[in-house]
C-alpha positions as CSV (number, residue, x, y, z in Angstrom):
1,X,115.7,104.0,111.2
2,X,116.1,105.8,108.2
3,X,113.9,105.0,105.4
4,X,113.6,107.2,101.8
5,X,110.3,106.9,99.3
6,X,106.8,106.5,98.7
7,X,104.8,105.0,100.8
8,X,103.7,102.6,98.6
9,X,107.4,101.1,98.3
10,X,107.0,100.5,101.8
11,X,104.1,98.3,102.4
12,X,105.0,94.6,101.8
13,X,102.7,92.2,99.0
14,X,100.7,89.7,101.6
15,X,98.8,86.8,100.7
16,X,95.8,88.3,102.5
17,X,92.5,89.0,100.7
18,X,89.4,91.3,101.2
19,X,86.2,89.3,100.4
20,X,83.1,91.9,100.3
21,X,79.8,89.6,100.6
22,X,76.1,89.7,101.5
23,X,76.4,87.3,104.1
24,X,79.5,87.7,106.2
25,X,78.5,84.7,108.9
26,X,77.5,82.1,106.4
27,X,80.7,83.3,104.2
28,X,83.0,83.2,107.3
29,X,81.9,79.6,108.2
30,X,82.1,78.3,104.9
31,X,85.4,79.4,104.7
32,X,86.3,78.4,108.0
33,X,85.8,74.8,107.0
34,X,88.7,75.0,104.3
35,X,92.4,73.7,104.4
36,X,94.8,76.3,104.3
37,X,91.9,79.0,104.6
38,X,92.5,81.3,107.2
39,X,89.3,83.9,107.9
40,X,88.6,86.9,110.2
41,X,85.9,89.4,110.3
42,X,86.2,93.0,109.0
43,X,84.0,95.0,110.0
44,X,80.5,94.0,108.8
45,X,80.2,93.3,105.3
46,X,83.9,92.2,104.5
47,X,85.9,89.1,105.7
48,X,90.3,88.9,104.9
49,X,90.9,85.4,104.1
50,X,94.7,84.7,104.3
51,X,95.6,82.1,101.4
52,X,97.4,81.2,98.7
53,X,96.7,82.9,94.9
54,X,95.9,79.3,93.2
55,X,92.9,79.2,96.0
56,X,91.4,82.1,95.7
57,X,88.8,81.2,92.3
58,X,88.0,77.8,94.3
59,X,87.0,80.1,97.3
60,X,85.0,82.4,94.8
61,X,82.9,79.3,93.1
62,X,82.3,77.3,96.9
63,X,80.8,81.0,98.0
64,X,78.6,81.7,94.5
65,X,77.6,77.7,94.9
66,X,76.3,78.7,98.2
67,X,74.5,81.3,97.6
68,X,76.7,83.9,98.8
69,X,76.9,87.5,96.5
70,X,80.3,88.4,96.2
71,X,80.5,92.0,95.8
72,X,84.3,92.2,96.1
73,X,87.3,89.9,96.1
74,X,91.0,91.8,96.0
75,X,94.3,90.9,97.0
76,X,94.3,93.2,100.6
77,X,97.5,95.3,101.1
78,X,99.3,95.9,104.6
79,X,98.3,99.4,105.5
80,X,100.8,102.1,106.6
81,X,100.4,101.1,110.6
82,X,101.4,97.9,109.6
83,X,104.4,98.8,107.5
84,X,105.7,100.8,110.2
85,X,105.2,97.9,112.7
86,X,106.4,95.1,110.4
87,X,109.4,97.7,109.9
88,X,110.0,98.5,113.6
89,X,109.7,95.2,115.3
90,X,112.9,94.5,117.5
91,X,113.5,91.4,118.0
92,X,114.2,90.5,121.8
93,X,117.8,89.7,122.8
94,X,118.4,86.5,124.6
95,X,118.9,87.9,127.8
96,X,122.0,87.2,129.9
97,X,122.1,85.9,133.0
98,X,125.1,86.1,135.5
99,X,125.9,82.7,137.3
């Protein structure tokens, strides 16, 4: 594989999140409970929701309604490792069997 420019060229837009709160387990189930809402831990203040854009204020005012401080809420890029997986993935060949 040959690839030439910046790094930033090379990571993909997603429709992942980072959501940066003062209560990651009442955030995460709140969250949990929403259609087309899909939420993982990171680490132990921050949670990446996977959604769409037209969500993402919704998400915001259920959280603040709740009494959930929202420190941070930003559109979460892939990181290099990532890239380099997303870029290197080979796809397995149907495999061919002799009769």
């Amino acid at each position: 594989m040959l690839y030439e420019g910046g790094p930033e060229a090379l990571v993909a837009p997603t429709s992942l999140y980072k959501v940066r709160v003062d209560d990651v387990s009442g955030a995460f189930e709140l969250l949990a409970r929403e259609s087309g809402v899909t939420v993982t831990r990171n680490g132990t203040s921050s949670l990446r929701i996977d959604t769409d854009e037209e969500s993402i204020s919704a998400l915001n005012a259920l959280l603040v309604a709740h009494g959930v401080k929202v420190y941070e809420l930003s559109p979460a890029q892939e990181n290099l490792e990532e890239a380099f997986l997303r870029l290197t993935k080979i796809e397995a060949a149907p495999s061919k069997e002799k009769p």
